[in-house]
C-alpha positions in Angstrom: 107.5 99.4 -114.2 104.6 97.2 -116.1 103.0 100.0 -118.0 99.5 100.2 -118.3 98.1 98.9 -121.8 94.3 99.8 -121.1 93.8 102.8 -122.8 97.7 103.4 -124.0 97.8 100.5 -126.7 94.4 102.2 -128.3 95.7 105.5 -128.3 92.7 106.8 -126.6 92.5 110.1 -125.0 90.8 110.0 -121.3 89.7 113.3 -121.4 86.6 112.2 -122.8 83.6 110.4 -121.2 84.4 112.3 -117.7 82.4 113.8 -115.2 82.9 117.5 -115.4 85.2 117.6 -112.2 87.4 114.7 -114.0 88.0 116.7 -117.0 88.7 119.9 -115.2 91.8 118.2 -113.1 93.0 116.4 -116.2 93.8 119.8 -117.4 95.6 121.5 -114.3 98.4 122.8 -116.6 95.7 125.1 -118.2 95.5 128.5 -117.0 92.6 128.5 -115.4 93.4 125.8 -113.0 97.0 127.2 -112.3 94.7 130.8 -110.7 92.4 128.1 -108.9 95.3 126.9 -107.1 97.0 129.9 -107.2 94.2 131.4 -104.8 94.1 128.3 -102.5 98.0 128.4 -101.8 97.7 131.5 -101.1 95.1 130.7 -98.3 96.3 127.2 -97.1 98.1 127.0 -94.0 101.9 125.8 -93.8 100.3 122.1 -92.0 98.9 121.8 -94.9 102.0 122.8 -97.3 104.3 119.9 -95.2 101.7 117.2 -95.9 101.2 117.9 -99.6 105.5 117.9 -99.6 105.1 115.0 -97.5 103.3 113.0 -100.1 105.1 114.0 -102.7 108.0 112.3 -101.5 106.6 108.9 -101.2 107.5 106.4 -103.7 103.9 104.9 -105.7 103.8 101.9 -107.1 101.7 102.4 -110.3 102.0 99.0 -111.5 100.2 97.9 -108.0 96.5 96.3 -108.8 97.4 95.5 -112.6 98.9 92.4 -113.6 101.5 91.7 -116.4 99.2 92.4 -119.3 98.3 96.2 -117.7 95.1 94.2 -116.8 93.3 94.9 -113.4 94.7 92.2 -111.2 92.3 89.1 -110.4 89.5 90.7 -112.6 88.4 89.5 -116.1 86.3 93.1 -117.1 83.7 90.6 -119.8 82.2 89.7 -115.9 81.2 93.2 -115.7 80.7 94.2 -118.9 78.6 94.0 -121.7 80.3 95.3 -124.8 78.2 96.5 -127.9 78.9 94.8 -131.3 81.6 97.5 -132.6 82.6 95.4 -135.5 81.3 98.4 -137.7 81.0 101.7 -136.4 80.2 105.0 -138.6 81.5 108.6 -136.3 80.5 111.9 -137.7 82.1 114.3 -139.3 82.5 116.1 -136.5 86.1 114.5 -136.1 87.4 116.3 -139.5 89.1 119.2 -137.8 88.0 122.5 -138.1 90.9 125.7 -139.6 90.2 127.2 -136.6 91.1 124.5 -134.4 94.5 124.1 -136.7 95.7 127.0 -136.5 94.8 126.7 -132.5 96.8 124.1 -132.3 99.8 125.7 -134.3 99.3 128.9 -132.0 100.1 126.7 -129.4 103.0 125.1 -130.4 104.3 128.3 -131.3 103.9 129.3 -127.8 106.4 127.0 -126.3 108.7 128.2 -128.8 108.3 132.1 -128.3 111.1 133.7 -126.7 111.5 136.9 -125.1 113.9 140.0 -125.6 114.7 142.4 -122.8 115.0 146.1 -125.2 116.9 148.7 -123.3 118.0 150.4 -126.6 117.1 154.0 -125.7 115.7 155.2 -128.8 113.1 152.5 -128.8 109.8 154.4 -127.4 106.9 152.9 -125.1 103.7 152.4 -127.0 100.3 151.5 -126.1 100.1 147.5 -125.6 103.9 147.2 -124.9 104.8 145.0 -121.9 107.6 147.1 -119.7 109.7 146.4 -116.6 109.7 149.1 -114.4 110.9 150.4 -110.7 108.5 153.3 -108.9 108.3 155.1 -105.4 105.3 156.9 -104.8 104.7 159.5 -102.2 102.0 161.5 -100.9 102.5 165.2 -99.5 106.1 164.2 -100.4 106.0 161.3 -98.0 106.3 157.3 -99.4 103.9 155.3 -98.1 103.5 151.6 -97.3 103.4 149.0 -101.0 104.6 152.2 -103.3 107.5 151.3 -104.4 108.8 148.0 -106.0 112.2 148.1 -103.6 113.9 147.9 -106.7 112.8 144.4 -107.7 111.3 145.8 -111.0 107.5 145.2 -112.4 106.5 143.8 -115.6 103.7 145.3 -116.1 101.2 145.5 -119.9 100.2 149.0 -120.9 96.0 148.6 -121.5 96.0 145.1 -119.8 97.5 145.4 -116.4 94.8 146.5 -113.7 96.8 149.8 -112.1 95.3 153.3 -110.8 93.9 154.9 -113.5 96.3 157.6 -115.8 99.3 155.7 -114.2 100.7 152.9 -117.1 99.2 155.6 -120.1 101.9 158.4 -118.8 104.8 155.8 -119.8 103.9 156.0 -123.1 106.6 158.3 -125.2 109.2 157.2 -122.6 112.3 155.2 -123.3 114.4 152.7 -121.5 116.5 153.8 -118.8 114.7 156.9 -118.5 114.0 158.5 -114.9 110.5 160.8 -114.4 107.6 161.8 -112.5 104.4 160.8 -112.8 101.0 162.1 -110.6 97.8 160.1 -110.5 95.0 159.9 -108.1 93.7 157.1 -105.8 90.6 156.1 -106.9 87.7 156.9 -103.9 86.9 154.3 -102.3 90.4 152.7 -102.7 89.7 149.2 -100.7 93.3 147.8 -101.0 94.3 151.1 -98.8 91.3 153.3 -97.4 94.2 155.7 -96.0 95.2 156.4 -100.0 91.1 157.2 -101.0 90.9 160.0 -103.1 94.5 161.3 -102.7 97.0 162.9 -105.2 100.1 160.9 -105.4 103.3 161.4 -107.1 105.7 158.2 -108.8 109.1 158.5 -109.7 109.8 155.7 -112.7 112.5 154.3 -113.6 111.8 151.9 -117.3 114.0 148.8 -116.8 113.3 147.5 -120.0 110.4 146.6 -123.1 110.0 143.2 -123.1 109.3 142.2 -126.6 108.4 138.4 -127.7 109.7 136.4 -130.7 107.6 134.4 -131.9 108.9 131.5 -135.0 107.7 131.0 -138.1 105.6 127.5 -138.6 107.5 126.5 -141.3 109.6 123.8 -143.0 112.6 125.1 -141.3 111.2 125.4 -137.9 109.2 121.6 -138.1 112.8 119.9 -138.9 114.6 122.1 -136.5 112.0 121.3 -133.5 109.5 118.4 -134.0 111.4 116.0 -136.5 108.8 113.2 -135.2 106.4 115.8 -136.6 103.0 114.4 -138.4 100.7 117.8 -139.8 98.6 119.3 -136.9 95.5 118.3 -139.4 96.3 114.3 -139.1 97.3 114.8 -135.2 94.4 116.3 -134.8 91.9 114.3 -136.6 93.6 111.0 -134.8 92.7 112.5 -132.0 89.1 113.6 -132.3 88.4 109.8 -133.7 90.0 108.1 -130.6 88.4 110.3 -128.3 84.7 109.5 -130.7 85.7 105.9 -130.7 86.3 106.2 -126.7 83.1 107.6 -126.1 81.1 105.4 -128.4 82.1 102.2 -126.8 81.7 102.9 -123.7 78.6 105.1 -123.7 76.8 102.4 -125.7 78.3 99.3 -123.8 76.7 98.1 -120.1 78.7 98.2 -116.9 76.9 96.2 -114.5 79.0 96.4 -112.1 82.8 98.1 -110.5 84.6 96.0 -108.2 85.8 98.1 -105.0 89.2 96.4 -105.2 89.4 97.9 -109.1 88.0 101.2 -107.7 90.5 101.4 -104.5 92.9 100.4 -107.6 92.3 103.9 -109.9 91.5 105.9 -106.6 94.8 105.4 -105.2 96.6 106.4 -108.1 94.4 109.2 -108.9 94.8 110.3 -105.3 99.0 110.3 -105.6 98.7 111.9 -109.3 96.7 115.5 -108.0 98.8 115.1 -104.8 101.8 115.5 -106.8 99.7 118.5 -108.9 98.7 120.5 -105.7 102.3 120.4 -104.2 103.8 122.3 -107.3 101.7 125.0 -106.3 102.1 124.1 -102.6 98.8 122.8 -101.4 97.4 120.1 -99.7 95.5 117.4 -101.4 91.9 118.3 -99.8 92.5 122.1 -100.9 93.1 121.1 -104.3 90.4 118.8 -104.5 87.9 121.6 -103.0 88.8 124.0 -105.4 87.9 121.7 -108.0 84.3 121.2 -106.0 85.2 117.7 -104.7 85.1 115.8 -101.6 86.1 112.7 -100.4 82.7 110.9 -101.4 82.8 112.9 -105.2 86.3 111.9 -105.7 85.4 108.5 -105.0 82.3 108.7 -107.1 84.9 109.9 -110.0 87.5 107.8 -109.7 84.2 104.7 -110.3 83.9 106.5 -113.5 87.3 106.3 -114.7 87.8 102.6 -113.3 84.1 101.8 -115.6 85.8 103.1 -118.5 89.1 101.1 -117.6 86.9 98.3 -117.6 85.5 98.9 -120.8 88.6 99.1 -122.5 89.6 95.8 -120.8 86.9 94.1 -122.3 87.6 95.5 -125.6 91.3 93.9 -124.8 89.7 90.6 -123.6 87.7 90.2 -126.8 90.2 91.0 -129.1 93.3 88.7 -127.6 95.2 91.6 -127.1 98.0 92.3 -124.7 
């Protein structure tokens, strides 16, 4: 498959120069979007679930509408577009990245890298802030009653960050793994998730699987040869970055589109259109779920994909000038 050289061969990040809604579903890996569409699966119907699998399944051409170069097919983008003079261009120094967004970045890396210990050694004690896998029944007047007990699937919960009845994840503090004990706690009044448990004592027997405890690596010499032995510092990444994206912007905020053919348009909408497809069926959604989470319709997803076919175009041009390919 022809790969596309428009914004590839510059290095240039596309996350820049968006419409709000466009940089939002470029990130759908991020948190935040994963308990958007984590609330919309839970509401969309299975129709729904079998067309998103449906269009996962077919094959896309991403090559189709771009010719050998990576161009747009049939379109010269200098027709449309009015390029400044960027022979010399002076950016801020708003590109030289900040400490705190190094060591972000680091903290991320890390992440990927943590791993995560199950304790069960018995003479290691709960404390505040420790995450623990537990099993519980609960009863009322001696009786269990309906979602109080885990069935013995086990719950990870966080001691002072899970949301649980008040009193009930402080009284595991002091205990060990593979411990067995009571605990009592009362329902909160009103208690809107089950009005029969309002203001009523309950009792939980708890059983501590496990504390989970994570390991995260050092960022040292030893772990950048061991894991990222293509590894440039997370300074010069980072200030790469920030002046492609500042480049990016620069051009095309200060060059002229006069005009988008639809053809180009139909061209990025298409593949756009397959791309959050694909993204809303690994949390099993349809497309137009997905998109209305994100606070788009048919006619703002259109409007969206114009921008990212103008900046296409503007990179083109840059292309065009140059003699690249």
């Amino acid at each position: 498959m022809r790969r596309r050289f428009l914004a590839a061969a510059l290095g240039i990040s596309m996350a820049v120069a968006m419409t709000p809604a466009a940089a939002f579903a470029e990130e759908t890996s991020t948190e935040e979007a994963t308990e958007v569409v984590s609330e919309v699966a839970s509401e969309e119907d299975t129709d729904a679930e079998e067309e998103s699998s449906e269009a996962e399944t077919k094959a896309f051409d991403y090559s189709e509408g771009y010719d050998e170069k990576g161009f747009f097919e049939g379109v010269k983008a200098l027709d449309y577009v009015t390029l400044l003079d960027y022979s010399h261009m002076e950016l801020s120094d708003e590109i030289i990245p900040s400490d705190e967004a190094v060591q972000s970045q680091i903290d991320k890396t890390l992440s990927s890298y943590t791993k995560t210990n199950q304790i069960t050694d018995e003479d290691r004690l709960i404390e505040d802030g420790d995450t623990v896998n537990i099993d519980y029944v609960g009863s009322v007047d001696g009786v269990e009653f309906e979602g109080g007990s885990t069935d013995g699937k086990g719950a990870t919960v966080t001691i002072g960050v899970t949301n649980f009845i008040d009193g009930f994840l402080d009284q595991l503090i002091g205990h060990a793994p593979g411990e067995n004990f009571d605990i009592n706690v009362t329902f909160p009044d009103p208690y809107t998730k089950n009005t029969d448990l309002s203001g009523k004592d309950a009792g939980f027997n708890i059983t501590i699987n496990y504390i989970e405890e994570k390991i995260t690596p050092e960022f040292d010499d030893d772990f950048i040869a061991e894991n990222l032995p293509d590894y440039e510092s997370v300074y010069d990444n980072l200030y790469k970055q920030n002046m492609y994206n500042a480049l990016f912007q620069y051009v095309v905020e200060n060059s002229e589109i006069k005009d988008v053919p639809e053809e180009v348009v139909d061209t990025v909408y298409n593949e756009r259109y397959q791309y959050y497809t694909s993204i809303a069926s690994m949390y099993g959604v349809g497309i137009d779920a997905f998109l209305s989470a994100n606070g788009l319709d048919e006619d703002s997803f259109r409007d969206m994909c114009k921008t990212y076919a103008g900046n296409y175009l503007v990179l083109q041009a840059v292309m065009e000038t140059a003699g690249w390919e």
